[in-house]
C-alpha positions as a printed NumPy array, in Angstrom:
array([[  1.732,   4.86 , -19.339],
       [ -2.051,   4.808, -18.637],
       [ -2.266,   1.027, -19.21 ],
       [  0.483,   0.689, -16.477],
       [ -1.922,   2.829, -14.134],
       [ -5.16 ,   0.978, -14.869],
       [ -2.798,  -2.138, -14.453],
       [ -2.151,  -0.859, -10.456],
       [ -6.353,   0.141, -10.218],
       [ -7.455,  -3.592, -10.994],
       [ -4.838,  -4.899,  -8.294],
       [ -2.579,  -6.633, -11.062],
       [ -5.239,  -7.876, -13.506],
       [ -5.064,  -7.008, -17.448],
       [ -7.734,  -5.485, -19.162],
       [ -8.357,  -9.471, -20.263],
       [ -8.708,  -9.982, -16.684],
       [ -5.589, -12.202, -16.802],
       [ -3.606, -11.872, -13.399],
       [ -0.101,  -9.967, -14.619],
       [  1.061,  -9.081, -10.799],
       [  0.208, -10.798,  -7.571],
       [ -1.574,  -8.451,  -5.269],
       [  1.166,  -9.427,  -2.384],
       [  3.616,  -8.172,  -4.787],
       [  2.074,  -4.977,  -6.566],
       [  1.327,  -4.261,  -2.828],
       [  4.799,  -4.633,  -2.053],
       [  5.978,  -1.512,  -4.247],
       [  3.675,   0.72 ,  -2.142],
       [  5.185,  -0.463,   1.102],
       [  6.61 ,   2.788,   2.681],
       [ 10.49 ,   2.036,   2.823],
       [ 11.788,   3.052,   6.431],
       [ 13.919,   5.389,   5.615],
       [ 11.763,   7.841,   3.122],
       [  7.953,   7.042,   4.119],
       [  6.846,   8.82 ,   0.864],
       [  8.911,   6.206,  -1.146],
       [  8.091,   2.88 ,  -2.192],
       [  9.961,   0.576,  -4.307],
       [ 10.436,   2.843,  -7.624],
       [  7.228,   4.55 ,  -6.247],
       [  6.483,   7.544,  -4.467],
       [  3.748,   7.685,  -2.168],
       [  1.791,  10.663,  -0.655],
       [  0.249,  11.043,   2.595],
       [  3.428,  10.718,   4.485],
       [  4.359,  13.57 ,   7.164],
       [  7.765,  14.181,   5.654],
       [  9.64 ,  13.546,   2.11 ],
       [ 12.859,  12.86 ,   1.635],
       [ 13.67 ,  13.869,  -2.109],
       [ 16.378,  12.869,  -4.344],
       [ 18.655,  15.595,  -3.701],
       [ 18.64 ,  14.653,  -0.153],
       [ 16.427,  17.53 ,   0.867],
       [ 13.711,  16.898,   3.605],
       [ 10.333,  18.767,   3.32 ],
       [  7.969,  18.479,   6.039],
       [  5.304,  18.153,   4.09 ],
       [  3.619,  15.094,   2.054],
       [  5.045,  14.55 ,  -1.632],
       [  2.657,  16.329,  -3.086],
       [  0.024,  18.167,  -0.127],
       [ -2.949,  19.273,  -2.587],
       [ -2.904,  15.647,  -3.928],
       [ -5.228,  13.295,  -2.009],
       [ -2.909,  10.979,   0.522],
       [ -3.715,   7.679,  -1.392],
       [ -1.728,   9.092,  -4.49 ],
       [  0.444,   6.433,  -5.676],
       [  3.191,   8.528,  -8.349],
       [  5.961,   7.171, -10.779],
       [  7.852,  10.031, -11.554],
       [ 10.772,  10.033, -14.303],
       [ 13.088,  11.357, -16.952],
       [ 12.141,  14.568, -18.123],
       [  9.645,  15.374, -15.657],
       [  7.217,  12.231, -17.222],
       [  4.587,  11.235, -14.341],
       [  1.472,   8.905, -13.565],
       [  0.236,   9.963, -10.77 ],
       [ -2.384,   7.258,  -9.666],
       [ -5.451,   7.803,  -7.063],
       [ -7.291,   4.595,  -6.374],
       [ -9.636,   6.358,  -4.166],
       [-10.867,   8.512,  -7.367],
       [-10.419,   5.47 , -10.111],
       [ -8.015,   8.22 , -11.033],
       [ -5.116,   8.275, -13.59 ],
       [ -3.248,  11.277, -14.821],
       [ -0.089,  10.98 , -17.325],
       [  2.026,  13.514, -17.782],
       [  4.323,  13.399, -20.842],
       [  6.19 ,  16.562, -23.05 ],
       [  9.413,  18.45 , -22.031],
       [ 10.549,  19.251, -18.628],
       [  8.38 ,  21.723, -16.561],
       [ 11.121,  24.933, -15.415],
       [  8.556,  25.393, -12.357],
       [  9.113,  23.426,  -9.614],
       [  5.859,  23.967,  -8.013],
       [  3.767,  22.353, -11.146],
       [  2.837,  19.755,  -9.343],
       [  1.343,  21.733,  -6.216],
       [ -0.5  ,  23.755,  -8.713],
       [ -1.868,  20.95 , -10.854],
       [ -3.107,  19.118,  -8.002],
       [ -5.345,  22.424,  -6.395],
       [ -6.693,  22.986,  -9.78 ],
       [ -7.354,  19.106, -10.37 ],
       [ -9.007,  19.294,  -6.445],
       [-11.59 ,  22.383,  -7.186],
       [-12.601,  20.396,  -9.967],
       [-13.464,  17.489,  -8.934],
       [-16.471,  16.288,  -7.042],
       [-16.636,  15.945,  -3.793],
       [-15.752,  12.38 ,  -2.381]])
C-alpha cells in the first residue's frame, strides 16, 4: 500500500525510476468528478467545499477538514486507507479491522497536524 503512495509522490515513476503511469493519466484520477468535487476516479480528494459520501449523504465540509486540502485518499474494505499528502512527501497506511468510530479520521488528522512541523 505504501509503494502505491510513493508510486503517486514521484508522478508515476518506480522506485527504478522506470515511468509505470503517465503523469496526464495519474493526473486524471485526481480530476474532481462534477458531480462529487471530493471524488476522483476511485480517489477521494480533500479540499473541496462539500462531500458527497457513499451513502448519499452531503456534508458541507471537506472529506476530511483537519487533513491538509492537497490530501489525495484511497479508502477501502474494512476501513483500509492511504491517505497521501504531496505537499508533506507524506504517506500514511492504515490497515487492521474496521474502526466502530466514525470520527477516526477527524481525530487522526488533528493529532497528525499538532505534530507536525510547520509548513
Amino acid at each position: 500500500m505504501a509503494t502505491l503512495g510513493q508510486l503517486v509522490l514521484d508522478k508515476g515513476k518506480a522506485a527504478n525510476g522506470k515511468r509505470v503511469i503517465s503523469e496526464t493519466q495519474l493526473g486524471a484520477l485526481f480530476a474532481r468528478t462534477p458531480t462529487n468535487p471530493a471524488y476522483g476516479h476511485l480517489w477521494w480528494l480533500n479540499g473541496s467545499a462539500y462531500v458527497l459520501r457513499p451513502s448519499g449523504a452531503r456534508s458541507e465540509t471537506s472529506l476530511i477538514p483537519a487533513a491538509p486540502d492537497d490530501l489525495l485518499a484511497a479508502l477501502g474494505a474494512l476501513d483500509r486507507k492511504i491517505y497521501i499528502v504531496p505537499s508533506r512527501k507524506l504517506i500514511v497506511v492504515r490497515t487492521g479491522q474496521a474502526a466502530p468510530d466514525r470520527a477516526l479520521d477527524q481525530q487522526v488528522w488533528l493529532r497528525m497536524m499538532r505534530a507536525m512541523p510547520k509548513e
